[in-house]
C-alpha positions as CSV (number, residue, x, y, z in Angstrom):
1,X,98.0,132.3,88.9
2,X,101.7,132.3,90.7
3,X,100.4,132.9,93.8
4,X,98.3,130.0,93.2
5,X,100.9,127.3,92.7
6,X,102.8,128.9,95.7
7,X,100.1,128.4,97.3
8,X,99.6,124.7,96.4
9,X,103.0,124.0,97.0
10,X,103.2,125.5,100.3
11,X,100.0,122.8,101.2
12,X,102.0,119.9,99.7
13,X,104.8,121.0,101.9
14,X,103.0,121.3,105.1
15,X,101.5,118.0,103.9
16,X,104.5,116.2,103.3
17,X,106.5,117.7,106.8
18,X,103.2,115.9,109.1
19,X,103.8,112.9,107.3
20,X,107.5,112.6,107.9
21,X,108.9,109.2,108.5
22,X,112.2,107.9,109.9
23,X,114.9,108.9,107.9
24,X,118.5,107.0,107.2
25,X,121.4,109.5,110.0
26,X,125.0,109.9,110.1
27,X,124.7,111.4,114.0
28,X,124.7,108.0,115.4
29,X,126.1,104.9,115.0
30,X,126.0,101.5,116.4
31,X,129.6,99.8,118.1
32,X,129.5,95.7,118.2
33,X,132.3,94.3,121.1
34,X,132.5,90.5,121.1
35,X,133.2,89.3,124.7
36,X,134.6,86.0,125.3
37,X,133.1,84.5,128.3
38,X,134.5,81.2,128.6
39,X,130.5,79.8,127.3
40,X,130.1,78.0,124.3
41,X,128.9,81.4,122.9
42,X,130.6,85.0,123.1
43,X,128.4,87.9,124.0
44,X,128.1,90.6,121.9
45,X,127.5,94.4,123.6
46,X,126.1,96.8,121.2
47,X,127.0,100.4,122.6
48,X,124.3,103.4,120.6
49,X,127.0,106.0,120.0
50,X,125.8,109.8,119.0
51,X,128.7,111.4,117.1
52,X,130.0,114.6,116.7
53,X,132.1,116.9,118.8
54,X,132.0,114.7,122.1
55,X,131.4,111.2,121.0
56,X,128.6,110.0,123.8
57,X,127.2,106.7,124.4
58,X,123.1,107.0,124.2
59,X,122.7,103.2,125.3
60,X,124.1,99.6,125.6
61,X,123.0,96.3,125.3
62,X,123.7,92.4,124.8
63,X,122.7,90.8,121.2
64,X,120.8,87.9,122.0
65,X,121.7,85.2,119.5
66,X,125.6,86.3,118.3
67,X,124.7,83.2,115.3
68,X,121.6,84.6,114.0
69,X,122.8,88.3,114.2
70,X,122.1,89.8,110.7
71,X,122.8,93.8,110.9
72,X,121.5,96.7,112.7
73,X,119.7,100.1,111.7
74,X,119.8,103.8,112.8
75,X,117.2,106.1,111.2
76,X,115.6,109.0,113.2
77,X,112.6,111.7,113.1
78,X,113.3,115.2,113.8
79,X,110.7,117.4,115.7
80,X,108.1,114.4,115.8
81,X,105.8,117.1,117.6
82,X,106.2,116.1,120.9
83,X,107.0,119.6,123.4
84,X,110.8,119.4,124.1
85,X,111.5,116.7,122.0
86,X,113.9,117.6,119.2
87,X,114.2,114.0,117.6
88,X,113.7,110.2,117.8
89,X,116.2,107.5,117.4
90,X,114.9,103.9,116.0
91,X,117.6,101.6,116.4
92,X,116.4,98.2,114.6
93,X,118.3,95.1,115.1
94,X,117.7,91.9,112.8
95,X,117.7,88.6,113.5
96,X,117.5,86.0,110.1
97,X,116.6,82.0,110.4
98,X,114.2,80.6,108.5
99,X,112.1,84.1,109.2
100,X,113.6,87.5,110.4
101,X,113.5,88.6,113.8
102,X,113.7,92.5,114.7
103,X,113.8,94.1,117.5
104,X,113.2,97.9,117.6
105,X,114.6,100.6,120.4
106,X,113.4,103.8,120.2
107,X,115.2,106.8,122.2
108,X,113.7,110.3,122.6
109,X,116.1,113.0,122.2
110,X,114.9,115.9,125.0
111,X,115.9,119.5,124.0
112,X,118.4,119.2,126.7
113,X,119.6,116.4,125.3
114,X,118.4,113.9,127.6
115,X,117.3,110.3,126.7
116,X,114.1,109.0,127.1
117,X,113.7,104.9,126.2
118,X,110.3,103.6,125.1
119,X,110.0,99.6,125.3
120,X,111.1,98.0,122.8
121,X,109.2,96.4,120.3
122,X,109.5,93.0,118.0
123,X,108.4,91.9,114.5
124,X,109.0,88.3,113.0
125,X,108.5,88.4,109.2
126,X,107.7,85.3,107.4
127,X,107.0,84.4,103.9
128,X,103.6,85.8,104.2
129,X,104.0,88.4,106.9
130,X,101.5,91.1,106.6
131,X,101.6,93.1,109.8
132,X,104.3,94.6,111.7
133,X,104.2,97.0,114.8
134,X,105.6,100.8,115.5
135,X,105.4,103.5,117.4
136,X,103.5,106.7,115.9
137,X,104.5,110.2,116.8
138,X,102.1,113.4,116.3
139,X,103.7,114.5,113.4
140,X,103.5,111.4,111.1
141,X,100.6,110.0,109.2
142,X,98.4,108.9,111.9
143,X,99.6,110.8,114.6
144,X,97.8,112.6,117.5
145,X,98.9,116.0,119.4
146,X,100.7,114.9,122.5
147,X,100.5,111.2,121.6
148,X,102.8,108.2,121.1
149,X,101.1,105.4,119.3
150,X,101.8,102.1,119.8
151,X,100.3,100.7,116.5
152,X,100.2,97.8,114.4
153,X,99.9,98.1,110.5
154,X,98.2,95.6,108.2
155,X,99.2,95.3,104.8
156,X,97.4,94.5,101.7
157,X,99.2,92.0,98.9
158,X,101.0,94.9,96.9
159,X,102.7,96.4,100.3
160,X,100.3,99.1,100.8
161,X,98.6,100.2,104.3
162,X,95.3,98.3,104.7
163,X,94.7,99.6,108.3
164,X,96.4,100.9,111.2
165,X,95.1,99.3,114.4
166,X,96.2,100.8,118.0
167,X,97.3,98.7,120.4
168,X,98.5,101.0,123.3
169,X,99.2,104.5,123.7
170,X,101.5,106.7,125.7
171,X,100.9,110.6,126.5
172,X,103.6,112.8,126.5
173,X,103.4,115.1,129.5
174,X,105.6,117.7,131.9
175,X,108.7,115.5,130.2
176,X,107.2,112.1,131.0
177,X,105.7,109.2,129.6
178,X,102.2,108.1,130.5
179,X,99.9,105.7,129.5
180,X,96.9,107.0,128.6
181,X,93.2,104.9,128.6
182,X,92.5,105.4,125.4
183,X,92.0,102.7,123.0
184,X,90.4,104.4,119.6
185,X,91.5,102.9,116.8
186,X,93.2,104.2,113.7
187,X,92.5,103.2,110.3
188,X,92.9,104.1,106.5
């Protein structure tokens, strides 16, 4: 009977580990600058800073809108089963009016601690908002050996997943990202 529930356990493990999702870091961190540039507006440079021994910039770039700037958001995925991938970085930066804007940067961390950008991706969420768009790595729910999904979710009333729809996807191959001519569709 012990071996059993060790045995069940171990399956809700394994279970849980392919389902991973993005998870709140303390390895990086997001630096605002405000530049005066003599325009009605300042700019605002973000820089992407991994910390730790050697403080290193991972990327930089300009918030759009200083005046509707609300916050930004570092969460990664380790091993997202991709070869020579060790972890993603999702940077999310918001954007609030009368709905919230937010933009989404993802950076793949190479075992030799290279980065590799995918494009960026947006979401505006209204008052009745029910689909938003990610990327999908193998390891997650969803996910595909040697894919990156490009995927929008739809969501029923009470928040859950209604269906998962692709809308592009991207092979991960000899260190490089590909688009592959797929276009299957995911769903619940």
């Amino acid at each position: 009977m012990k071996n059993v529930i060790v045995f069940f356990i171990l399956i809700i493990g394994l279970q849980f580990m392919r389902a991973q999702g993005f998870q709140n870091t303390g390895k990086y961190k997001a630096v605002t600058e405000i530049k005066e540039n003599g325009a009605e507006q300042p700019t605002c440079i973000v820089n992407l800073i991994r910390l730790g021994g050697i403080s290193e910039n991972v990327s930089t770039f300009t918030i759009n809108d200083i005046e509707l700037f609300e916050d930004i958001f570092i969460t990664t995925l380790e091993d997202p089963g991709l070869e020579g991938i060790s972890e993603v970085i999702k940077m999310e930066v918001e954007y609030l009016a009368c709905c919230a804007q937010v933009e989404s940067y993802y950076f793949m961390v190479t075992d030799d601690d290279k980065i590799v950008s995918l494009p960026q991706l947006t979401n505006i969420y209204c008052e009745n908002s029910d689909t938003d768009s990610q990327y999908t790595f193998p390891n997650q729910k969803y996910g595909i050996k040697g894919n990156i999904l490009e995927t929008e979710t739809l969501y029923k009333e009470t928040s859950e997943i209604k269906y998962v729809n692709l809308k592009q996807s991207f092979t991960w191959n000899d260190n490089k990202i590909n688009t592959a001519k797929n276009t299957a569709i995911t769903s619940n």
